[in-house]
NUVOBA-345636 format. One record per residue (C-alpha): residue number from 1; residue in one letter; x, y, z. Coordinates in Angstrom, 3 decimals, decimal comma, padded with zeros to 6 digits. Layout:
# NUVOBA-345636
+------+--------+----------+----------+----------+
| tido | drenlo |       c1 |       c2 |       c3 |
+------+--------+----------+----------+----------+
|  NUM |      A |        X |        Y |        Z |
...
+------+--------+----------+----------+----------+
# end
This chain:
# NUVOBA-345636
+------+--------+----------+----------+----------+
| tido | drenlo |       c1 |       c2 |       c3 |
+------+--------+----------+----------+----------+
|    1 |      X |  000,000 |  000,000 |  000,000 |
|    2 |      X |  001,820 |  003,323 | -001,161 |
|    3 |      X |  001,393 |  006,822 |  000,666 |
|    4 |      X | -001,793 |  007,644 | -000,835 |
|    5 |      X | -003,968 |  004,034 |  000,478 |
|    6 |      X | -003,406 |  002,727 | -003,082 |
|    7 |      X | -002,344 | -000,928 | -003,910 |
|    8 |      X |  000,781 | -000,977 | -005,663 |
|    9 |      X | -000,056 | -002,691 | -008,875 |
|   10 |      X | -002,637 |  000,166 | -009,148 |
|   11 |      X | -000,187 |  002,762 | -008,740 |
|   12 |      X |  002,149 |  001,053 | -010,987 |
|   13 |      X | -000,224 |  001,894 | -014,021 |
|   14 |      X | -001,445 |  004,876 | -012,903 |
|   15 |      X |  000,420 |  007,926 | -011,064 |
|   16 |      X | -001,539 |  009,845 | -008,704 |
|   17 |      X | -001,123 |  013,805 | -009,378 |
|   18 |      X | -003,423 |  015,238 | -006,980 |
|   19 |      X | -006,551 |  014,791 | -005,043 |
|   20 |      X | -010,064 |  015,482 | -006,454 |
|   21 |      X | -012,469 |  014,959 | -003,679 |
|   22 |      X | -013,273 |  012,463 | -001,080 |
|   23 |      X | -016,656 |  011,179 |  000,328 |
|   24 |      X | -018,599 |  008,363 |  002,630 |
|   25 |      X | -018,037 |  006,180 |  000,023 |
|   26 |      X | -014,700 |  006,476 | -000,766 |
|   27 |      X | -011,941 |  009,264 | -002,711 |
|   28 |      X | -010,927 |  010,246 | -006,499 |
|   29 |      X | -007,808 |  011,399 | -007,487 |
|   30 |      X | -006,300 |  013,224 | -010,610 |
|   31 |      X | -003,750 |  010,771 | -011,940 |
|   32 |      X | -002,028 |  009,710 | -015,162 |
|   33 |      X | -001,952 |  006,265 | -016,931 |
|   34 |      X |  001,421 |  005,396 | -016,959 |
|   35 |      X |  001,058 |  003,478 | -020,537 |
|   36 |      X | -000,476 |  006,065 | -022,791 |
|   37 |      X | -000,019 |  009,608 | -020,425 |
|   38 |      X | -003,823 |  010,507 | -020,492 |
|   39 |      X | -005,115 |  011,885 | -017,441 |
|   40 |      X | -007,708 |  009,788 | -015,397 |
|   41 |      X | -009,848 |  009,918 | -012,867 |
|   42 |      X | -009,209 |  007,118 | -010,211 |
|   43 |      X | -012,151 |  006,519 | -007,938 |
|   44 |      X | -011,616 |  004,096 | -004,608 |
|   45 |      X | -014,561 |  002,609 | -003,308 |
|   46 |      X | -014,128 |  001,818 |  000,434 |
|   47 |      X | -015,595 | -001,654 |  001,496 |
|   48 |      X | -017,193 | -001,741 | -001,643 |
|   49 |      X | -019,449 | -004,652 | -000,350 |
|   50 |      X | -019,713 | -004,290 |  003,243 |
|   51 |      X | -023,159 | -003,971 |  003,608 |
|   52 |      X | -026,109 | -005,089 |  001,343 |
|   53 |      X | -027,083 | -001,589 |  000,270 |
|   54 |      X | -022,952 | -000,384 | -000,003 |
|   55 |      X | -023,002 | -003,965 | -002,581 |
|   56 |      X | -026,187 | -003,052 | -004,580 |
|   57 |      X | -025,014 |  000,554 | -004,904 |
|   58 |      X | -021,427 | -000,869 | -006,453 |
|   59 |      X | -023,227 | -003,287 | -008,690 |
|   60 |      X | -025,251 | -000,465 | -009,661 |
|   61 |      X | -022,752 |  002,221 | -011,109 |
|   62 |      X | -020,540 | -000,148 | -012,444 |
|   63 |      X | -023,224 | -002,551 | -013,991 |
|   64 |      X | -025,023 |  000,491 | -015,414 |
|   65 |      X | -021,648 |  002,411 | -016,852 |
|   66 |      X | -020,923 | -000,837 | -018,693 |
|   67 |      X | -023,953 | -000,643 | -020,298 |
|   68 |      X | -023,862 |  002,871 | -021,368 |
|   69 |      X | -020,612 |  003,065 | -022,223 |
|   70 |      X | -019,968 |  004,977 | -026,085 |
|   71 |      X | -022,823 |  007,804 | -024,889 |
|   72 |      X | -021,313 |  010,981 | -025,521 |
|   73 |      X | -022,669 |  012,747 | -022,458 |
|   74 |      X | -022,140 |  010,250 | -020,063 |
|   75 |      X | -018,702 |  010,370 | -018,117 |
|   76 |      X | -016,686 |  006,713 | -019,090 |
|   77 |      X | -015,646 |  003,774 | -017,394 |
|   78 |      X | -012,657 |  003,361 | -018,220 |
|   79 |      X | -011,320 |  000,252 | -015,669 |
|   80 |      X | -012,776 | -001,840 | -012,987 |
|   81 |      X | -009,608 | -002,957 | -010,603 |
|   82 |      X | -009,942 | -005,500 | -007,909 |
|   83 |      X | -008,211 | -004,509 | -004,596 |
|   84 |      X | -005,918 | -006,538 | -003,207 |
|   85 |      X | -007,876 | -006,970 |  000,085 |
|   86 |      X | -011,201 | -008,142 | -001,750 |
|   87 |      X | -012,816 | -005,191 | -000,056 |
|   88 |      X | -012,334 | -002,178 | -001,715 |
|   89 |      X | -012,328 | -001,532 | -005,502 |
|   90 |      X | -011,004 |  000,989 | -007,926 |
|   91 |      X | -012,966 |  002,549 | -010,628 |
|   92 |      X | -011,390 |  004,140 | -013,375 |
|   93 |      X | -013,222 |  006,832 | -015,383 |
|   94 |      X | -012,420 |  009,839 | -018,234 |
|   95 |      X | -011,414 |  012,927 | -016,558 |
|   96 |      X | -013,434 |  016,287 | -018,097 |
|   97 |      X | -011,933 |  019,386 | -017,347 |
|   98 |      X | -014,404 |  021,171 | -014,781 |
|   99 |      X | -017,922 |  020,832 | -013,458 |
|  100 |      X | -021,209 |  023,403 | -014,060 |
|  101 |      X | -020,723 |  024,150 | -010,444 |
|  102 |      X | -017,720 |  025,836 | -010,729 |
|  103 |      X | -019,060 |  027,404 | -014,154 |
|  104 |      X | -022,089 |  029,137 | -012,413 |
|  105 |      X | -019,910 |  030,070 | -009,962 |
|  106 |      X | -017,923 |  032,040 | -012,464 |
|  107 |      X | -020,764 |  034,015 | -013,902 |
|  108 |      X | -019,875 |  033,550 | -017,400 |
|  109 |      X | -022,248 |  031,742 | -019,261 |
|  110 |      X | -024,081 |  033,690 | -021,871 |
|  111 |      X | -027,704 |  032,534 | -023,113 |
|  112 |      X | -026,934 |  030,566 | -025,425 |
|  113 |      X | -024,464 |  028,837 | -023,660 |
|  114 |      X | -026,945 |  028,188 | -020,581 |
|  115 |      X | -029,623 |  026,956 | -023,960 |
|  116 |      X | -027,300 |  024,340 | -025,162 |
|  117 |      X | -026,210 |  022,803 | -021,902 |
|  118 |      X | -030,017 |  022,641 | -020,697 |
|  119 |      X | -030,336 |  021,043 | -024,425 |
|  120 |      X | -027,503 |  018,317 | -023,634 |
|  121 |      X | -028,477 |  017,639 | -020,166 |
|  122 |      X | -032,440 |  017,641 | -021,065 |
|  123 |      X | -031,421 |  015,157 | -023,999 |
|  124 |      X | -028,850 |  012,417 | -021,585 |
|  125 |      X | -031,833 |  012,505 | -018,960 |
|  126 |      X | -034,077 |  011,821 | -022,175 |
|  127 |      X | -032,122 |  009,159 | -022,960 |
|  128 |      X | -031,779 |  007,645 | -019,445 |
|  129 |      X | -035,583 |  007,975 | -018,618 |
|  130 |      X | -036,133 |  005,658 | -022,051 |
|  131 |      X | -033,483 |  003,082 | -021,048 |
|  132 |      X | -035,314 |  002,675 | -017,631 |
|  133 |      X | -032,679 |  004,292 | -015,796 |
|  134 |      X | -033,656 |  007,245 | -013,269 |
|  135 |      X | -030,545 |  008,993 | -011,587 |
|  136 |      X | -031,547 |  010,187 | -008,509 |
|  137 |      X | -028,663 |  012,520 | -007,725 |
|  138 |      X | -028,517 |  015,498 | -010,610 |
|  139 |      X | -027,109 |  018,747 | -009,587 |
|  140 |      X | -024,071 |  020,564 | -010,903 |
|  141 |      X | -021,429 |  018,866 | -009,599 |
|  142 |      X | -022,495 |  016,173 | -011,560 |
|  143 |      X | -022,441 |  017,810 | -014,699 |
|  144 |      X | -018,827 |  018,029 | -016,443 |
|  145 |      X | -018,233 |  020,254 | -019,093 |
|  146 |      X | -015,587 |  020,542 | -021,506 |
|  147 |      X | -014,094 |  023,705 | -023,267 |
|  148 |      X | -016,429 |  023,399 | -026,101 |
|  149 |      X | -019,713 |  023,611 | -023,816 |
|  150 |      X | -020,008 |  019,420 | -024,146 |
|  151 |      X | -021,309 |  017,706 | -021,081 |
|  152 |      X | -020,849 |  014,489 | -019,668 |
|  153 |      X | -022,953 |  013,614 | -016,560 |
|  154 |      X | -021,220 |  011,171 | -013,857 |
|  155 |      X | -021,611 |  009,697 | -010,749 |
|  156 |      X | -023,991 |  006,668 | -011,087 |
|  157 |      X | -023,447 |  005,708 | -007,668 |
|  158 |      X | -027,311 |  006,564 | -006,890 |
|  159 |      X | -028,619 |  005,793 | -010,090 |
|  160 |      X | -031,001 |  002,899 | -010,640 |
|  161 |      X | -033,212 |  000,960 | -013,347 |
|  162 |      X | -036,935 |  000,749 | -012,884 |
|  163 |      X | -039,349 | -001,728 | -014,614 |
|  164 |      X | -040,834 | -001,338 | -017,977 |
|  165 |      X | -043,997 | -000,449 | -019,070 |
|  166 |      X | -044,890 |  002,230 | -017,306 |
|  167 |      X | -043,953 |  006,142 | -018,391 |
|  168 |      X | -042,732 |  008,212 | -015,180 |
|  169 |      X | -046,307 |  009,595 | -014,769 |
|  170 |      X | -047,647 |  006,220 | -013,674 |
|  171 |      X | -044,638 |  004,046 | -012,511 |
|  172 |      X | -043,479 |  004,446 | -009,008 |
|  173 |      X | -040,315 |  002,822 | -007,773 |
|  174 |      X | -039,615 |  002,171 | -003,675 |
|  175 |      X | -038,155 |  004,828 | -002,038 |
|  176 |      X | -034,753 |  004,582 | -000,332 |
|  177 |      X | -033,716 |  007,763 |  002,026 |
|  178 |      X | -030,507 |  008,428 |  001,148 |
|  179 |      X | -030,790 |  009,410 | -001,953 |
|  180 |      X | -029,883 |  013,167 | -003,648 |
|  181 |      X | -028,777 |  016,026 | -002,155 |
|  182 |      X | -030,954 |  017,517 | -000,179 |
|  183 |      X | -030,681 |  021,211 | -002,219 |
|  184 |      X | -032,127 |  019,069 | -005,531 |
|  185 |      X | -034,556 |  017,175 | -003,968 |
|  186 |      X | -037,912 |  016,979 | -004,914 |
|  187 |      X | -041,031 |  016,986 | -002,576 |
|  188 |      X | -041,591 |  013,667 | -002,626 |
|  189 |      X | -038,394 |  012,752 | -001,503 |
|  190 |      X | -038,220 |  015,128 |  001,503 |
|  191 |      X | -041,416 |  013,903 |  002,850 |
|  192 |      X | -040,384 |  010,771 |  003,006 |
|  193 |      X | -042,598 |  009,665 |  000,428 |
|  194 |      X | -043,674 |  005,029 |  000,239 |
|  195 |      X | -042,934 |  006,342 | -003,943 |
|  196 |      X | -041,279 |  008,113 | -006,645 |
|  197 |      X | -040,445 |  008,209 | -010,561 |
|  198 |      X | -038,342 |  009,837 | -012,626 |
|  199 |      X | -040,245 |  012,779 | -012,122 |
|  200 |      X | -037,596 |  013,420 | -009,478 |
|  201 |      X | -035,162 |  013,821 | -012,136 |
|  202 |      X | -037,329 |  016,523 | -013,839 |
|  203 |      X | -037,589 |  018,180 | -010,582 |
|  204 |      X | -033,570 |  018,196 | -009,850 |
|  205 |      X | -033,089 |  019,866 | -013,480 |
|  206 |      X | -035,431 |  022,557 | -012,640 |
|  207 |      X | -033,580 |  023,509 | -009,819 |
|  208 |      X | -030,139 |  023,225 | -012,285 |
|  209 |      X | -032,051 |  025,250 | -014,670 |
|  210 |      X | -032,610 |  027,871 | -012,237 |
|  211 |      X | -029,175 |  028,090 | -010,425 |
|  212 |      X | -027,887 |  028,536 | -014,263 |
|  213 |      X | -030,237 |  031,866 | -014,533 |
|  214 |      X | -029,561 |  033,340 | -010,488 |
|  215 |      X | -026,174 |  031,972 | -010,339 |
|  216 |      X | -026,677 |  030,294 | -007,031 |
|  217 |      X | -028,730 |  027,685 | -005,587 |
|  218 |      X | -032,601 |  028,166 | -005,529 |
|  219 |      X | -033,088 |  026,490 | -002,517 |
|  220 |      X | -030,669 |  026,409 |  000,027 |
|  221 |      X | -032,487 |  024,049 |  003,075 |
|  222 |      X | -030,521 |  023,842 |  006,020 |
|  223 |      X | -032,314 |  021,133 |  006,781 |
|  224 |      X | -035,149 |  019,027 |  005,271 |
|  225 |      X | -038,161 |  020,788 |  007,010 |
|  226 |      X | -036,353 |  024,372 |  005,829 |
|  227 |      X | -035,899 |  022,900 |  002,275 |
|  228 |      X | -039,474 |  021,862 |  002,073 |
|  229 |      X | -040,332 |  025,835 |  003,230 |
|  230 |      X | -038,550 |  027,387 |  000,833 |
|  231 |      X | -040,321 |  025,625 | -001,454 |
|  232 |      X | -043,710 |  026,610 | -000,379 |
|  233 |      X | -043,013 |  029,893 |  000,013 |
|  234 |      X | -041,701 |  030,005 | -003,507 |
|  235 |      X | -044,421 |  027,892 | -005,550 |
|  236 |      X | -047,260 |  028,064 | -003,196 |
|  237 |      X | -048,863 |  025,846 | -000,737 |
|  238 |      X | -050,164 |  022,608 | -002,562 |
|  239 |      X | -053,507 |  021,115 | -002,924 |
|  240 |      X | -054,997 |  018,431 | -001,254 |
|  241 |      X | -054,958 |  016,848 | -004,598 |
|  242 |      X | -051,450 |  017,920 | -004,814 |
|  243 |      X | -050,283 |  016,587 | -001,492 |
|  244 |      X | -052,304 |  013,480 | -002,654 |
|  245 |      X | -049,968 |  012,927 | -005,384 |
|  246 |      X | -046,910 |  012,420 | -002,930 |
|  247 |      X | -047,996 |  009,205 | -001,185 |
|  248 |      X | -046,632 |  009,991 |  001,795 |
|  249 |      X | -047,877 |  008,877 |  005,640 |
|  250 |      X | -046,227 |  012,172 |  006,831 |
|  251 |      X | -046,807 |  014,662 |  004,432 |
|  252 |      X | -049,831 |  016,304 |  006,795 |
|  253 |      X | -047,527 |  016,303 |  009,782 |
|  254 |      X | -044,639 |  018,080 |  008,140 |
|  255 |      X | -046,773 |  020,599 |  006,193 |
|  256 |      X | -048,190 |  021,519 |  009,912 |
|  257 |      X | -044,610 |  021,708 |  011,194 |
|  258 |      X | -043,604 |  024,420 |  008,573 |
|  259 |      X | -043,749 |  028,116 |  010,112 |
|  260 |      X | -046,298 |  030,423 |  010,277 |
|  261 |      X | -046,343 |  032,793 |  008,297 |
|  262 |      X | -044,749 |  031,803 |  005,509 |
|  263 |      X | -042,976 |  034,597 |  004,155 |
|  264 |      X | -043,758 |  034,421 | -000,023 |
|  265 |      X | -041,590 |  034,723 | -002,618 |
|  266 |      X | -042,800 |  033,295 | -006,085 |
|  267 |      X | -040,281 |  032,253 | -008,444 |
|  268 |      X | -041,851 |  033,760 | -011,283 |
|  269 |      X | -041,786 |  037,428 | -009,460 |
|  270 |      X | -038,049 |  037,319 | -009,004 |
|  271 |      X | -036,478 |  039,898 | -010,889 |
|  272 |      X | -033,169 |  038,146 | -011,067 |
|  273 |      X | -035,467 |  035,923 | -013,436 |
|  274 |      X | -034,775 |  037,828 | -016,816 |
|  275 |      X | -035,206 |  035,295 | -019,588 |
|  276 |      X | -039,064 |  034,804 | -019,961 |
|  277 |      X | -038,280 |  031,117 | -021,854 |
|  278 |      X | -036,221 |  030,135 | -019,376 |
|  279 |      X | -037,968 |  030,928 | -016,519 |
|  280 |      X | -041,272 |  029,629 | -018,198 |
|  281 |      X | -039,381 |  025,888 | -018,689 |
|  282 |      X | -037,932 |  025,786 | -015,201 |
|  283 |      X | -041,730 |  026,731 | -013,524 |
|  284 |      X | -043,065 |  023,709 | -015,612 |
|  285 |      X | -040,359 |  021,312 | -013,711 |
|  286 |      X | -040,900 |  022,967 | -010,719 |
|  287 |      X | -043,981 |  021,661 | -009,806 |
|  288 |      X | -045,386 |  019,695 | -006,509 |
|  289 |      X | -047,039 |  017,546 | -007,823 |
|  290 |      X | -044,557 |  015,258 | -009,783 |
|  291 |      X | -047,324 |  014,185 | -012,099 |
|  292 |      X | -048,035 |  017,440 | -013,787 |
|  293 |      X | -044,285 |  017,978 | -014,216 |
|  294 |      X | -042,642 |  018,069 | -017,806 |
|  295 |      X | -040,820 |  014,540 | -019,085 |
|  296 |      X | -037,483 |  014,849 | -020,268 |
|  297 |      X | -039,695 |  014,441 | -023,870 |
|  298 |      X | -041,747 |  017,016 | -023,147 |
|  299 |      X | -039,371 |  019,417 | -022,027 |
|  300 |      X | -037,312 |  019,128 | -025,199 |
|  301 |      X | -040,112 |  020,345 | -027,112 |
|  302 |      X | -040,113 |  023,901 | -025,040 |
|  303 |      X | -038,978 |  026,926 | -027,093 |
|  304 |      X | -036,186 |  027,588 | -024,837 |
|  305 |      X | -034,501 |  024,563 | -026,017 |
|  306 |      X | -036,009 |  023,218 | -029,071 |
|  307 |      X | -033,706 |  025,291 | -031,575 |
|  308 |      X | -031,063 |  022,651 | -030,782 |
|  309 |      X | -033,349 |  019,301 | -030,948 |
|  310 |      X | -032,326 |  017,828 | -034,583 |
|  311 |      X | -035,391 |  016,336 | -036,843 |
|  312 |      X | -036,040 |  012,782 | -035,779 |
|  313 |      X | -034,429 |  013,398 | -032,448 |
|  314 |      X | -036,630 |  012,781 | -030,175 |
|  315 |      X | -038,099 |  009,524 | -031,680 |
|  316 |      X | -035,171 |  008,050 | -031,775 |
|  317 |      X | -034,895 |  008,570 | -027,507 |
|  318 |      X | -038,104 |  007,399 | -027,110 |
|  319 |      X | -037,183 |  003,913 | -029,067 |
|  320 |      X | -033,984 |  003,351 | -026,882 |
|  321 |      X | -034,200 | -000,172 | -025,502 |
|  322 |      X | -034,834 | -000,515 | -022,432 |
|  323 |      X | -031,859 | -001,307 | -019,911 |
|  324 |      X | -032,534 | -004,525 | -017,665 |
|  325 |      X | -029,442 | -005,888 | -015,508 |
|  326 |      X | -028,705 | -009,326 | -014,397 |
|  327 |      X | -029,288 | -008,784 | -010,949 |
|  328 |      X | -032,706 | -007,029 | -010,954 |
|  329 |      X | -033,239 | -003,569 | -008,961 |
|  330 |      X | -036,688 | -004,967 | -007,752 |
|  331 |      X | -035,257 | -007,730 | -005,696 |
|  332 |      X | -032,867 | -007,483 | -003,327 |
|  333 |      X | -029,864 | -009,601 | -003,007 |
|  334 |      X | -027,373 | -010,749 | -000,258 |
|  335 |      X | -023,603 | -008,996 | -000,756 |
|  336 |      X | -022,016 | -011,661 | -002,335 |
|  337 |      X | -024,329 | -011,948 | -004,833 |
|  338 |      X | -023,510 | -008,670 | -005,779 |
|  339 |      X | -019,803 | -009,466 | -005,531 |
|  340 |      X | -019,876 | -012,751 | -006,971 |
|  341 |      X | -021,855 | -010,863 | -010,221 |
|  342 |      X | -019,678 | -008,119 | -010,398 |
|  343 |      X | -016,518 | -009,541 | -010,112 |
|  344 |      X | -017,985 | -012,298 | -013,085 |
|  345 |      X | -018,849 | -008,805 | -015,293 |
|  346 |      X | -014,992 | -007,103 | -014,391 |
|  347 |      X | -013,167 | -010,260 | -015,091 |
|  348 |      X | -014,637 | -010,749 | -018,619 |
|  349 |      X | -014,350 | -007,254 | -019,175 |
|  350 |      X | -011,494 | -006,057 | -017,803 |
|  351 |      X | -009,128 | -009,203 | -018,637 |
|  352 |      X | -006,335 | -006,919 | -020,187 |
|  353 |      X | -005,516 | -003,259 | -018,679 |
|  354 |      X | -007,178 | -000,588 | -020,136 |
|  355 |      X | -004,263 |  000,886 | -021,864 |
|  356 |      X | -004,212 | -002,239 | -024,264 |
|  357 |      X | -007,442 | -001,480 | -025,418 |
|  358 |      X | -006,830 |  002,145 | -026,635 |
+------+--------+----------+----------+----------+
# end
């Protein structure tokens, strides 16, 4: 193990140059393959399989990267390495150059720029949505964006498939509470709701959408009960039907628990709001009720972004087949399960280093 927690046989093909970020689940670094000198990103998942959720989340991202690897806008797996210890794991992916969040924060996006990457990311979740994937964790940071205004959207680690059949209006997966950051998510997920769709994607680019046009988060929740008041006090306090919609045992209780009065601010009277288009797509995502929300589909078609959608387009992401992984997302399965099947997937796979398949 080398100064940095690395095996050595990783750090023999790839040297470290500086450290991206760390988390719960584990730390990436900036490095360089050794072989062919392009720069990497080299995740390490801690205990990769220590728990049954910590195992399905693994199998997830890798299982689903695999199988949506060659789409332009979605970061690349590039290697799957086996730690030494059996425990942890090393993931591998392309590096992109910076993130949306540090864009925003740069105040430097023009319209059109802000058009085209609500275009690209609009399209990806399109595509996603149509595959049976929902991603559960969009925001920013999870946006990369290269020089020429490309994106690539990463980290999987949340991301799931859901069964076919259904569109997001009707289909509701099980809900899991650790999911997105709390800044993105939707309604349903603060109030704990029994369901949710990928309407909680649509939700999570409205709030994108509109950090793009104020340059800053539009809700900023210190906690969940203070995220779910900001959001009253900017869209209005829902329906019964609305509240309805959410499916939620607690929803009553937590609406009572927000203060009174609520101090009102609609979204659409901000004056920081100055592109009518915009701000007219982002209030049709951010909506309560995830079933009156815009698809990914839907959204496409809105004037803000519909310039950029090319003839044919969108049938051609609504015929995408329809992802379905060996180990299914509605069942459950012990940890090594999950091992056993993703170990089987990296060793047939990954049989030669990466740099001898460039």
């Amino acid at each position: 193990m080398t100064s940095y927690g690395i095996d050595g046989e990783v750090e023999q093909s790839y040297r470290i140059l500086r450290h991206i970020g760390s988390g719960a689940y584990g730390v990436v670094w900036c490095a360089v393959d050794r072989r062919t000198g392009r720069h990497i990103a080299l995740k390490k998942v801690y205990d990769a399989f220590g728990n049954v959720q910590d195992a399905q989340r693994t199998y997830r991202e890798v299982m689903l990267l695999q199988r949506l690897h060659g789409n332009p806008c979605i970061v690349g797996l590039l290697n799957v390495i086996r730690a030494a210890n059996d425990i942890d794991l090393y993931l591998v992916f392309e590096l992109v150059e910076t993130d949306l969040t540090a864009i925003i924060r740069k105040k430097l996006l023009q319209r059109v720029h802000k058009q085209y990457l609500t275009y690209q990311m609009l399209r990806t979740v399109a595509q996603l949505h149509a595959q049976n994937i929902v991603h559960r964790d969009l925001k920013p940071a999870n946006v990369f964006v290269s020089s020429d205004c490309s994106i690539k959207i990463g980290d999987f680690g949340l991301a799931r498939t859901f069964r076919s059949g259904f569109d997001n209006k009707q289909d509701f997966l099980d809900l899991t509470e650790y999911i997105a950051t709390r800044w993105y998510r939707s309604p349903e997920i603060l109030v704990k709701s029994k369901a949710y769709s990928t309407a909680m994607d649509m939700w999570a680019m409205g709030c994108v959408i509109g950090e793009m046009l104020l340059g800053h988060p539009l809700f900023e929740g210190r906690s969940t009960l203070d995220q779910l008041r900001l959001i009253v006090e900017a869209i209005g306090v829902p329906s019964e039907d609305d509240l309805g919609s959410l499916h939620s045992p607690d929803i009553e209780k937590l609406m009572k628990s927000l203060p009174i009065p609520l101090n009102f601010a609609p979204l659409v009277e901000n004056k920081n709001f100055k592109d009518s288009e915009a701000t007219d797509l982002m209030t049709k995502l951010i909506v309560f009720n995830p079933t009156k929300r815009l698809t990914a589909i839907e959204a496409l078609q809105h004037p803000y972004v519909a310039p950029f959608v090319r003839p044919g387009e969108l049938e051609k992401l609504q015929n995408l087949e329809p992802i379905v992984l060996p180990l299914v997302d509605e069942h459950v399965y012990a940890n090594d399960e999950y091992k056993a099947a993703l170990y089987n997937e990296i060793d047939t796979k990954y049989r030669y280093h990466i740099a001898d398949l460039y």
